[in-house]
N, C-alpha and C positions, 0 to 999 in steps of 0.2 A: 591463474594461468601465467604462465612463466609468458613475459614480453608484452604479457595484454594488459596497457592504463590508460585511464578517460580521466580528465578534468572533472566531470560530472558524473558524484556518484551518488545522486539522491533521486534520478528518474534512470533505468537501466539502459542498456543496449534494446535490449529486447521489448524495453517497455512499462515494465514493472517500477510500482514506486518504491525502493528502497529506502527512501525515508519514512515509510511508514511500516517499517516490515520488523517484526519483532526480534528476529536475530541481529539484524545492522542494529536497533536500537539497543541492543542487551551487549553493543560490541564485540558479538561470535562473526560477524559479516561486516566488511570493509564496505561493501556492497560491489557494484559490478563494475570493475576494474581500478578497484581502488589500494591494491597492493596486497600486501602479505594479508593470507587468509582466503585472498579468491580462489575462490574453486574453478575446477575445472572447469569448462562449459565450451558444448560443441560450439554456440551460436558466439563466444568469442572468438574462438580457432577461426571460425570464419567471416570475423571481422579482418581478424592479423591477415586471412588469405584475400580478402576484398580491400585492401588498401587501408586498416585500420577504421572503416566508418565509428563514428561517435553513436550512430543509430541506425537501427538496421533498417528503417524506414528511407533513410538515404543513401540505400543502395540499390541499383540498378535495379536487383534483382527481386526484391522483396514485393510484397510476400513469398517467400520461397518454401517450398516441400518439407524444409527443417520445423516447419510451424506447423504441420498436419496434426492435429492430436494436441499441441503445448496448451491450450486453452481450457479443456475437457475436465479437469482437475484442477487442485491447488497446490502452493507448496507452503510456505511459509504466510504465504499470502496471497488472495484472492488471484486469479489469474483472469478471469472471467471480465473483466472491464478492462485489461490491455489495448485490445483494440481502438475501443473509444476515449482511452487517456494518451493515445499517439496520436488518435485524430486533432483532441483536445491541444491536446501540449502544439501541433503544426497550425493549429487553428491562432491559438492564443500568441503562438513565439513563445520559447522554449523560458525568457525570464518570468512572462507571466505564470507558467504555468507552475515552475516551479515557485514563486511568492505564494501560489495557491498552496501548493504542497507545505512549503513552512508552514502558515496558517492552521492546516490538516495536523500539522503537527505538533504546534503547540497546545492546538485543540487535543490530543489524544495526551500528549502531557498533562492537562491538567484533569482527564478521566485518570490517569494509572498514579497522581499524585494525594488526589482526593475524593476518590470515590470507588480505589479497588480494594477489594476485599481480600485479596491475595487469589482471587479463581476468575478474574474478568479480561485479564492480559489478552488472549486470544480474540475473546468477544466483543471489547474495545479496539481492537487495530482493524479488525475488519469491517467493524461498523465505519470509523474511520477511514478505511480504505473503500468503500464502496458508496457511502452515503452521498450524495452532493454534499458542496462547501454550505451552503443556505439552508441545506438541515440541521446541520453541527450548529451553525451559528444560533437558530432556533432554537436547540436543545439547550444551547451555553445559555441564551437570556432566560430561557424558561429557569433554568439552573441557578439564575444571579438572582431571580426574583422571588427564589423563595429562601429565604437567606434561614427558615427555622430548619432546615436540612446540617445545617453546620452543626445543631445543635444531637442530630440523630445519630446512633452507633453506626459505623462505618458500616456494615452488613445492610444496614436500612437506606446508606448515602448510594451504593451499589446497586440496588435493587432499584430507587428512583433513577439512576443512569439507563440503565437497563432496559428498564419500560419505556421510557422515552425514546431510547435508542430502536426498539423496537415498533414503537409507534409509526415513526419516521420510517422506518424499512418497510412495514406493512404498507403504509400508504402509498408507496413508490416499487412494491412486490419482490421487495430486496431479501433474500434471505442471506441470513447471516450468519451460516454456516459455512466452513470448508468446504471444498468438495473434495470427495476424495478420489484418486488418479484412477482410472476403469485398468481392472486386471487384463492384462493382454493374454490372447491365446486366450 
């Protein structure tokens, strides 16, 4: 959006972590307000009208009516934990939270490096996006400790991510699905 830029574009205006969103990561998304490529987006038009806030949680007004429904679906990426990753990030102070975020992210790096199969990309960012930090970390040692994996066809390194990644979702009632946006009207 033409005039709309943030210093910070790996947690959004809105909340979303675009560090871990597969289009910023594939270089289609600058992320939110990061220059050529941002798209449109209502909830920045109404940053530029609110004085430029850096986060829509630092404005006056927020939660506001623009967020009725934003949650209910996905887009690129989970939508569904925004809330509790704004509380988090105002919790922690904005470096810690995004140090978590790098972490999250080099954690999902080393899934889409050495253990996709070329069909895990979506299934890996959202486990990533949604899992706590202390499950990833859990899955990575469980991952370091069986070192006869390196020696399995890539399809079989996948399939161990997978379950594991699954296990950890199950036992915290995470699904790991998209959701898709509810047809209006």
């Amino acid at each position: 959006m033409k005039g709309f830029t943030r210093t910070e574009t790996r947690f959004s205006l809105c909340g979303l972590n675009c560090a871990l969103c597969s289009m910023h990561l594939g270089g289609c998304c600058p992320g939110c307000g990061g220059g050529a490529g941002n798209q449109s987006c209502t909830i920045a038009k109404c940053s530029l009208e609110h004085g430029c806030v850096q986060f829509c949680w630092e404005c006056p007004e927020y939660p506001c009516p623009r967020y009725e429904g934003f949650d209910d679906g996905d887009s690129f990426v989970p939508h569904r934990n925004r809330q509790q990753d704004i509380a988090q990030a105002r919790a922690l102070g904005l470096e810690a939270y995004l140090a978590q975020l790098e972490e999250k992210h080099a954690i999902l790096d080393a899934f889409l490096e050495g253990y996709n199969d070329g069909r895990r990309k979506t299934l890996f960012n959202t486990a990533v996006y949604l899992l706590p930090l202390e499950d990833l970390r859990s899955v990575m040692a469980v991952l370091g400790s069986r070192p006869e994996l390196e020696e399995q066809p890539i399809k079989e390194r996948a399939l161990a991510v997978v379950g594991l990644l699954q296990e950890a979702a199950d036992r915290r009632g995470i699904s790991l699905k998209l959701n898709k946006k509810p047809k209006k009207g």
